[in-house]
C-alpha positions as CSV (number, residue, x, y, z in Angstrom):
1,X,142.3,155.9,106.1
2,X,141.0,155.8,109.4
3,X,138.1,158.8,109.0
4,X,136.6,156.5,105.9
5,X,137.0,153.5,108.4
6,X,135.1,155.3,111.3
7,X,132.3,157.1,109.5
8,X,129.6,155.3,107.6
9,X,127.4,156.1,104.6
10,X,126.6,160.2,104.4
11,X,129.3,160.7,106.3
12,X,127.6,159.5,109.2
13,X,129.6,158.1,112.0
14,X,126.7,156.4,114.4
15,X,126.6,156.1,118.2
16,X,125.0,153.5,120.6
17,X,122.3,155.3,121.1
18,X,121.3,156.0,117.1
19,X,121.8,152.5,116.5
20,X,119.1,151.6,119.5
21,X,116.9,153.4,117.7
22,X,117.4,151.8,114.4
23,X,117.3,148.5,115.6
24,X,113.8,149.3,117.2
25,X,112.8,150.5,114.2
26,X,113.2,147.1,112.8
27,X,111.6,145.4,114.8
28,X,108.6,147.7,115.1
29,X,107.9,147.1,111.4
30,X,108.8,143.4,111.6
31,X,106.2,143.4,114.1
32,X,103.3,145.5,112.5
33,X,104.3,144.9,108.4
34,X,101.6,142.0,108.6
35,X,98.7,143.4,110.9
36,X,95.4,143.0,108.9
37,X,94.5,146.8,109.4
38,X,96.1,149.1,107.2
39,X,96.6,151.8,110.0
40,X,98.6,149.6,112.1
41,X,100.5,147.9,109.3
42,X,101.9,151.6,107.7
43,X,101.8,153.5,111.0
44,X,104.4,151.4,112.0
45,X,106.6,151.6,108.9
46,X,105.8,155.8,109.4
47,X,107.3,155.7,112.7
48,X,110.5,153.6,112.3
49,X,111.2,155.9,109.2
50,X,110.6,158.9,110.9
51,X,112.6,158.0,114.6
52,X,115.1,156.4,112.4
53,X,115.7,160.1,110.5
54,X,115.5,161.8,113.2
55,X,118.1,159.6,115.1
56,X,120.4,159.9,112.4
57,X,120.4,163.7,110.9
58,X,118.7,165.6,114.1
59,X,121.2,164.9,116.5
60,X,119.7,164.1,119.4
């Protein structure tokens, strides 16, 4: 019972570190979600969602 406890959705159990990065991500689209210029607004959202993956299935 304790292994479904400890490990999260995909069977991914996140660290400090991962969770840094997702929290980041938030607010780097909270941030850039309403700049005027398209570039800005979904480079932003690229970013988080790509740091974000990487954070949680690379392993680094």
């Amino acid at each position: 019972m304790s292994l479904i406890a400890a490990t999260g959705p995909f069977g991914i159990s996140p660290t400090t570190d991962q969770l840094i990065v997702v929290n980041l991500a938030a607010i780097l689209v909270a941030t850039t979600f309403n700049a005027p210029q398209k570039t800005i607004k979904w480079g932003g959202v690229l970013i988080a969602v790509i740091t974000t993956t990487c954070a949680l299935w690379c392993g680094h």
